[in-house]
C-alpha positions as CSV (number, residue, x, y, z in Angstrom):
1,X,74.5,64.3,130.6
2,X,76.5,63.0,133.2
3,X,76.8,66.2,136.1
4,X,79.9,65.8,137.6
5,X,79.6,68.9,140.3
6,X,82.2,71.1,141.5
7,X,85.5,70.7,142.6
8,X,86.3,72.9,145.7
9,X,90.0,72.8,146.9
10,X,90.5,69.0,148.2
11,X,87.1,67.6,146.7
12,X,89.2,67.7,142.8
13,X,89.1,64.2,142.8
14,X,85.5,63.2,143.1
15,X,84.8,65.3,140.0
16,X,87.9,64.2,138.3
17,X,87.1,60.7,138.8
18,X,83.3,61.1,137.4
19,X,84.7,62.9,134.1
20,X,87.5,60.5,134.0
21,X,84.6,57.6,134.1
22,X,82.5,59.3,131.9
23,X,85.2,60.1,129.3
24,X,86.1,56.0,129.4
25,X,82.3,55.2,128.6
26,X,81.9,58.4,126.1
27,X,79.1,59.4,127.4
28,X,78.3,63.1,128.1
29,X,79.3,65.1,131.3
30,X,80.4,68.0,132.4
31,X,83.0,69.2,135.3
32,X,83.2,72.1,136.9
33,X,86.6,73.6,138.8
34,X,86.3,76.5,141.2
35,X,89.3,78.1,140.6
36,X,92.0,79.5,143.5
37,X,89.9,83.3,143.1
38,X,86.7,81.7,143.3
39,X,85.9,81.8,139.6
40,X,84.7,78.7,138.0
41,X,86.6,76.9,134.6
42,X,84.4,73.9,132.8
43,X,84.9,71.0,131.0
44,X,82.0,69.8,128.9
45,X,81.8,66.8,126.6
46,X,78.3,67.5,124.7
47,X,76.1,66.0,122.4
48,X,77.5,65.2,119.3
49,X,81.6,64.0,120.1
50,X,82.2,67.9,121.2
51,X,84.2,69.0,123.5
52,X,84.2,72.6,125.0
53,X,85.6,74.6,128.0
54,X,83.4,77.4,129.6
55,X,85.0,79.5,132.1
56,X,84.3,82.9,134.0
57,X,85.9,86.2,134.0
58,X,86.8,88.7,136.3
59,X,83.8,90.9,135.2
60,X,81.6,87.3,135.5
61,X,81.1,87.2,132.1
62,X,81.7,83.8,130.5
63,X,83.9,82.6,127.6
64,X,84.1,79.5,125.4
65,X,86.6,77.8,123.5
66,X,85.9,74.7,121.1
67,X,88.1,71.8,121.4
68,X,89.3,69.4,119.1
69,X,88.7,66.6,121.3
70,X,89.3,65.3,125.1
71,X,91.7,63.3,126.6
72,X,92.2,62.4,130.2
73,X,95.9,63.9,131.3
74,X,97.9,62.4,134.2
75,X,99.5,65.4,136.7
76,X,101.1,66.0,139.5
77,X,99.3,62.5,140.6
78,X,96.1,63.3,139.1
79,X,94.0,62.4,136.2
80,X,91.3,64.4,134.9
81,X,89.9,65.3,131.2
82,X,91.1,68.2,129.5
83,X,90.8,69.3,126.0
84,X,92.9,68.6,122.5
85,X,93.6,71.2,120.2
86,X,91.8,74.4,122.7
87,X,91.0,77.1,120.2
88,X,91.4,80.6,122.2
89,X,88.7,81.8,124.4
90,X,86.2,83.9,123.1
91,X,83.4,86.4,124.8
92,X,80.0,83.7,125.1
93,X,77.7,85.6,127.3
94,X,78.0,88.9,129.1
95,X,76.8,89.8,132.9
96,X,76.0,93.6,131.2
């Protein structure tokens, strides 16, 4: 699996490019976001063709929801992989 690392404020595009990469040669990876509170949001392509997004509550738990696939998605002058059909997140593991 391809570890893509985290993206802190301005370093996005480093792990964007790596999933980006990864994505275009299907191989596994997974890319981590740090979002504006400090919590972290993943994106994982795993074994198998599946694609998943992981990302951390308020109370640091962490929740999951299964994708139907990936797809790299051009914004606001980045592209980075995000998920196809995102089923609702759902309670994964708990910090109790």
């Amino acid at each position: 699996m391809q570890d893509c690392g985290i993206a802190r404020g301005s370093s996005q595009s480093v792990v964007d490019r790596c999933a980006v990469s990864a994505y275009g040669r299907n191989e596994t990876f997974r890319a981590l976001y740090e979002l504006d509170d400090g919590r972290l949001e993943a994106t994982i392509h795993a074994a198998g063709d599946v694609y998943l997004k992981l990302r951390e509550t308020e109370a640091g738990d962490i929740e999951r929801a299964d994708c139907g696939g990936g797809q790299v998605v051009r914004e606001d002058g980045r592209s980075f992989v995000d998920c196809t059909d995102q089923a609702p997140f759902e309670a994964s593991c708990s910090s109790d």
